[in-house]
C-alpha positions in Angstrom: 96.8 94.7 106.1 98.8 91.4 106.7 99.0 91.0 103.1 100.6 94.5 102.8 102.9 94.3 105.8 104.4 91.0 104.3 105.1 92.7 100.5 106.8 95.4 102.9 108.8 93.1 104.3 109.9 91.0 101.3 110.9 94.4 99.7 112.8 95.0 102.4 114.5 92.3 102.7 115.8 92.2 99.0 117.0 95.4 98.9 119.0 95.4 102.4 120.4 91.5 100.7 120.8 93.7 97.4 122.9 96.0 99.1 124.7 94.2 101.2 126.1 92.2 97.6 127.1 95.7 96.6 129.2 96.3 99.3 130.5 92.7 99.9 131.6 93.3 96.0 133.5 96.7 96.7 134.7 95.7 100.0 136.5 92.4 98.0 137.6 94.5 95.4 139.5 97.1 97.2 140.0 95.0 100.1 143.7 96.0 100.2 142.6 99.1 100.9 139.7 98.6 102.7 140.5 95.8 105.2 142.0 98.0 108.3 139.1 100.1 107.9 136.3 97.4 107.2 134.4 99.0 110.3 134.2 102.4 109.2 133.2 100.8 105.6 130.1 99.2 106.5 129.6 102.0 108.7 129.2 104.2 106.0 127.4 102.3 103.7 125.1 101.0 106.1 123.9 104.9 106.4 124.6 104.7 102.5 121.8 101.8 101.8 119.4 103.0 105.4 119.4 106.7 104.3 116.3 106.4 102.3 114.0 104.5 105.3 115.9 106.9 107.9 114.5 109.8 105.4 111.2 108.8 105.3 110.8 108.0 109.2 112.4 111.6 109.8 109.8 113.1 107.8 107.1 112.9 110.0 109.8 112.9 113.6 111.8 115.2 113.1 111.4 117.3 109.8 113.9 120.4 109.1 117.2 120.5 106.9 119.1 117.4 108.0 116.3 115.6 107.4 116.0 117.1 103.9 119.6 116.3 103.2 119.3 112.2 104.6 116.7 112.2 102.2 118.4 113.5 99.3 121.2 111.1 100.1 118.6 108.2 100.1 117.2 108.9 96.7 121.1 109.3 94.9 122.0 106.2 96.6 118.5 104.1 95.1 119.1 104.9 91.6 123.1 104.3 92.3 122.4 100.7 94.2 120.1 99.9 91.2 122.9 100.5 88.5 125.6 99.1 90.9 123.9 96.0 91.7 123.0 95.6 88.0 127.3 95.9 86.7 128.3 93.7 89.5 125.8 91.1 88.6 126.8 91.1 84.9 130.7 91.1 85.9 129.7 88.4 88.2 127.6 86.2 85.1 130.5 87.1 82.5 133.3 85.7 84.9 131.2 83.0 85.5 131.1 82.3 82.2 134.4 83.1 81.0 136.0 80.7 83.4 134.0 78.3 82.5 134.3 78.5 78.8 137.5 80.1 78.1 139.6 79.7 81.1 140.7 83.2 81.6 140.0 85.2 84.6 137.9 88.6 83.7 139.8 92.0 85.8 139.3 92.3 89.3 140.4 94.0 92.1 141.0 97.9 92.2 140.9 98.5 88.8 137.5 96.7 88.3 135.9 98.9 91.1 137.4 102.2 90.2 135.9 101.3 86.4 132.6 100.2 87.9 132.5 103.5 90.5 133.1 106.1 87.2 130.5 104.4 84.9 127.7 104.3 87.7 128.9 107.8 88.5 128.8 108.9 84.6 125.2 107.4 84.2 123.8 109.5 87.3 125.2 112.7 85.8 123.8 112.2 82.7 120.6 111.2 84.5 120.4 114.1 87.0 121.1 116.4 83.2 118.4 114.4 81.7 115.5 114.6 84.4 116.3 118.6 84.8 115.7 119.3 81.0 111.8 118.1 80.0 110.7 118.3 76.2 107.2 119.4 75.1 106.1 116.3 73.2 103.1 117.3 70.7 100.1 115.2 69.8 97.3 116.5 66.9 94.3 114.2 67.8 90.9 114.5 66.2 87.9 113.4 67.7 84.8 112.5 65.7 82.0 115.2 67.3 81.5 118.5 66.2 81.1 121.3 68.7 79.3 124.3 68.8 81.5 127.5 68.1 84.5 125.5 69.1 86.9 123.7 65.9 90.1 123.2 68.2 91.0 122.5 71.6 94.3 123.5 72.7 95.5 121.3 76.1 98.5 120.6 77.9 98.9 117.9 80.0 101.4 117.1 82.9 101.3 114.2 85.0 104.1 113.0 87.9 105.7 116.6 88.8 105.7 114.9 92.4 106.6 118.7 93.4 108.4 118.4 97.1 112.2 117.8 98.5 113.7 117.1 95.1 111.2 118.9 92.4 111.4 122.1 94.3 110.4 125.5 93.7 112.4 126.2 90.8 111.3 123.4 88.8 107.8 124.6 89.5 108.3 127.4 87.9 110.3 126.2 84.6 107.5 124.0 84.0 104.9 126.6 84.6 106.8 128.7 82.0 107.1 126.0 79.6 103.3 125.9 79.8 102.5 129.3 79.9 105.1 129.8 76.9 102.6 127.3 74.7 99.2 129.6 75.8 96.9 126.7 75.9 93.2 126.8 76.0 93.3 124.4 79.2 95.5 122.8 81.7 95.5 118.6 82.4 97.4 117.7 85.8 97.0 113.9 85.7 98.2 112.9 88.7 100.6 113.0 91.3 101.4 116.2 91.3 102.6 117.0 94.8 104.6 113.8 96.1 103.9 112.3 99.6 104.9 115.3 101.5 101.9 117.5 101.4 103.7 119.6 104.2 106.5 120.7 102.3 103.9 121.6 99.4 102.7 124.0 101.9 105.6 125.4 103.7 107.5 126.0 100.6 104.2 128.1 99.1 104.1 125.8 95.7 100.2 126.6 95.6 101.5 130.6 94.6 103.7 128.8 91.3 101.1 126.4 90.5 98.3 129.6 90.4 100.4 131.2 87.5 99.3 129.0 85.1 97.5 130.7 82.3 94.4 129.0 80.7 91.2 129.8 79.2 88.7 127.4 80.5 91.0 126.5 83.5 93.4 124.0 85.1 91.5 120.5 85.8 93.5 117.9 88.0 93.3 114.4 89.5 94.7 112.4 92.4 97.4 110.2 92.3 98.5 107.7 94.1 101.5 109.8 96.0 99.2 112.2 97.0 97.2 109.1 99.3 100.3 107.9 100.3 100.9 111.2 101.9 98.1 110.3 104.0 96.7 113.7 103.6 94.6 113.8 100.5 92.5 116.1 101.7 95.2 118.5 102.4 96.9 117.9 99.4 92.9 119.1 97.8 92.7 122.0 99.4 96.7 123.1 98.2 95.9 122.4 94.5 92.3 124.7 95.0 94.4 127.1 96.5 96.3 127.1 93.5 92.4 127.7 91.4 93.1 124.1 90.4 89.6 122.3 89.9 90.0 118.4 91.2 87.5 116.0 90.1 87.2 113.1 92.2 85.0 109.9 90.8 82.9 113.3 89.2 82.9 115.6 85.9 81.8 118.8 84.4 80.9 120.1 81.3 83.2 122.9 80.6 81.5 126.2 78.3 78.7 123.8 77.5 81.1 122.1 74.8 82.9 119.4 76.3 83.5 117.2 79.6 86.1 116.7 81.1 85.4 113.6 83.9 88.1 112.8 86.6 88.8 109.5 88.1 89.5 108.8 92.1 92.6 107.1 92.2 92.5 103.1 93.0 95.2 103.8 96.0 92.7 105.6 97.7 90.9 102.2 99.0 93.9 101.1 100.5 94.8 104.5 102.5 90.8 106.0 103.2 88.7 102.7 102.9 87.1 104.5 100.1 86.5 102.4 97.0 86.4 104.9 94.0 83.5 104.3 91.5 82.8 102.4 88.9 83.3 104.6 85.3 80.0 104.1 84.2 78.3 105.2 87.5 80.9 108.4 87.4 78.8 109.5 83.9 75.5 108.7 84.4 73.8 112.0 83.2 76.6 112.5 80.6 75.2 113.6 77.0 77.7 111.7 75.1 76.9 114.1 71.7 79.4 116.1 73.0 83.3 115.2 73.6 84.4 113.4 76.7 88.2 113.5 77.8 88.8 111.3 80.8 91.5 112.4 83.1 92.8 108.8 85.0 96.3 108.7 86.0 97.0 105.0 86.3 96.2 103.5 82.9 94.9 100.5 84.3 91.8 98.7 82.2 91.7 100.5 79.0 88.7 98.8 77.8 85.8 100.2 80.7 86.8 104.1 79.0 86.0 102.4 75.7 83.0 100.7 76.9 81.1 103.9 78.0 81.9 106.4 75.3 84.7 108.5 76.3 86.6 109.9 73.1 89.8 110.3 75.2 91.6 109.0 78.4 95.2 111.0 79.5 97.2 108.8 81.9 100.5 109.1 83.5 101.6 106.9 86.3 104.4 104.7 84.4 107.1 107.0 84.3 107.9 104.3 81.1 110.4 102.8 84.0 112.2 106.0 84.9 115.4 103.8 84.7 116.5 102.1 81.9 115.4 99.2 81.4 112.6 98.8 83.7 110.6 99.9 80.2 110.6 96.3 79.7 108.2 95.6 82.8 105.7 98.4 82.6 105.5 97.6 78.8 104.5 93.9 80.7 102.6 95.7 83.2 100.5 98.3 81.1 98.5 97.8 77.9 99.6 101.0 77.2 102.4 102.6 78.9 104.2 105.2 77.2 102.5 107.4 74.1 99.6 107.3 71.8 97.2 104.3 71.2 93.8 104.3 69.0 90.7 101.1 69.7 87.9 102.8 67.2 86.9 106.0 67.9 88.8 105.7 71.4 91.8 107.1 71.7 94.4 107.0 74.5 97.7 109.2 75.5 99.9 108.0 78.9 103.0 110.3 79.7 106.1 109.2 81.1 105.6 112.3 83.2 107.6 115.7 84.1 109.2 115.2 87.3 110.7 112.0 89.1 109.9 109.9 92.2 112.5 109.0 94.4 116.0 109.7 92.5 116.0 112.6 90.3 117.5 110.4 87.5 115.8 109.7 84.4 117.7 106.9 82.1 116.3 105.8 79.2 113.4 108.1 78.5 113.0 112.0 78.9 110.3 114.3 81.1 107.6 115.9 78.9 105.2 118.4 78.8 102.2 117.3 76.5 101.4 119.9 73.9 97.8 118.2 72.6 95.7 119.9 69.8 92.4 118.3 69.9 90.4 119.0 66.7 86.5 118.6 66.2 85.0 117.3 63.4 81.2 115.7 62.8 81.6 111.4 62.3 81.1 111.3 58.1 
């Protein structure tokens, strides 16, 4: 708990300093302008750079519309601090540099904040556009078991809708339309599908959307970690059964006597229940592995232990592949795999970057998906 309360506070810490070099910069760069009202300007972006905490605290204290709105503010300003602070730091390097090599001064004052203001602006509008328009992404997969009566397996898989304040209602039901529209054979919800606030899952009757999906053998989910940060993962159970979702927790089942499908407990659940989850090969003692095994596990942590006791395919989601460009780089660093398709033998892997968004609703530099997976069966020559 220490350990934990210390990472808090070093987070914290960098991104009040990270924002308070933001608004040093701006303040400095229209400080003609700004100077008689330098109280009212850190007043403001104080609330600006606090919104997202205040948001957060509010959520359990006093819940209702304001709240709702300081937390929409929060999550616009993160994905705007992150760009900002990322211009101001290259300005900052290529005067640096300039100076030093070339002797000339780059632009500054009014005009270099207006210009860095409207391309921060223009990157969250095209990010907002980008997040709110999700392509299906197909996959044709075969796996090397035949099954009885059964040549093709139709799926589709989601993973991070994080359905609450920002992925509300209506993106609920374009995405259950965009699955419905592909009639597959069975549903995949890999994790985090309701984000932390189980409560407004509730109160905003999401289970009703989520029960529309159309499937022949079902809709089979997993646990994320937003949905123990919550605190209320058993809460957030009982909303995805009330949507007929079947959640598989450190268990499987063998679905029509053709395949299994086994679900893994997410890691985060130690840290929030105490509740180590179990070991994969525990999980599938009793398995026949004649017949196919898809693994549903949304953090695509150690690859190798779904190798290592026969399952023929893991989904994953988790990565978001960096949900802002170009923090691809680290989960690529992060992740064996953490974006698309991968093969080891007759093991075979698929991780999405997901359909909705945590925190900002900005995707830059990848797009929300819908997995549109046929699996084929055919006997190993």
């Amino acid at each position: 708990m220490n350990s934990f309360i210390l990472l808090v506070s070093a987070l914290l810490l960098i991104y009040a300093a990270g924002n308070y070099y933001i608004g040093l910069r701006f303040f400095q760069a229209f400080h003609s302008i700004m100077e008689p009202y330098a109280v009212l300007y850190w007043s403001i972006f104080t609330f600006l750079a606090a919104a997202k905490l205040v948001g957060r605290i509010g959520r359990q204290k006093f819940p209702g519309f304001a709240n709702d709105i300081i937390i929409i503010i929060g999550d616009y300003w993160l994905a705007a601090a992150y760009y900002l602070f990322l211009f101001w730091i290259m300005i900052d390097i290529g005067s640096f540099l300039s100076d030093m090599f070339f002797h000339t001064a780059v632009i500054q004052g009014v005009p270099l904040g207006l210009t860095v203001m409207i391309l921060v602006g223009l990157l969250l509008v095209f990010g907002r556009w980008n997040a709110r328009n999700p392509r299906v992404r197909h996959y044709d997969i075969t796996l090397p078991k035949s099954v009885s009566n059964l040549q093709n397996l139709h799926a589709v898989m989601v993973s991070d809708v994080h359905l609450g304040t920002i992925v509300d209602n209506a993106r609920l039901e374009k995405m259950v339309n965009l699955i419905n529209e592909l009639n597959p054979d069975i549903v995949f919800l890999v994790g985090d599908t309701i984000d932390e606030d189980v409560q407004r899952f509730s109160k905003k009757k999401m289970s009703e959307g989520l029960k529309k999906l159309n499937s022949q053998y079902g809709v089979f989910a997993v646990l994320g970690n937003h949905e123990y940060l919550g605190s209320d993962s058993q809460f957030a159970i009982e909303q995805l059964q009330k949507s007929d979702v079947i959640v598989l927790r450190d268990e499987y089942q063998l679905v029509n006597q053709q395949f299994y499908i086994v679900g893994r407990d997410d890691p985060t659940s130690v840290k929030v229940t105490g509740q180590q989850r179990l070991d994969l090969s525990d999980i599938m003692q009793g398995i026949d592995t004649n017949f196919p095994i898809i693994l549903l596990d949304h953090q695509p942590f150690k690859l190798t232990e779904g190798q290592l006791n026969g399952v023929d395919l893991q989904l994953s989601g988790h990565t978001h592949h960096g949900q802002f460009f170009p923090n691809q780089y680290i989960t690529k660093r992060m992740f064996e795999m953490d974006w698309g398709y991968l093969r080891k033998d007759r093991f075979q892997v698929i991780v999405s970057c997901g359909f909705g968004t945590w925190g900002p609703p900005i995707r830059i530099g990848n797009r929300p998906e819908i997995i549109d997976l046929m699996i084929h069966f055919e006997k190993e020559a």
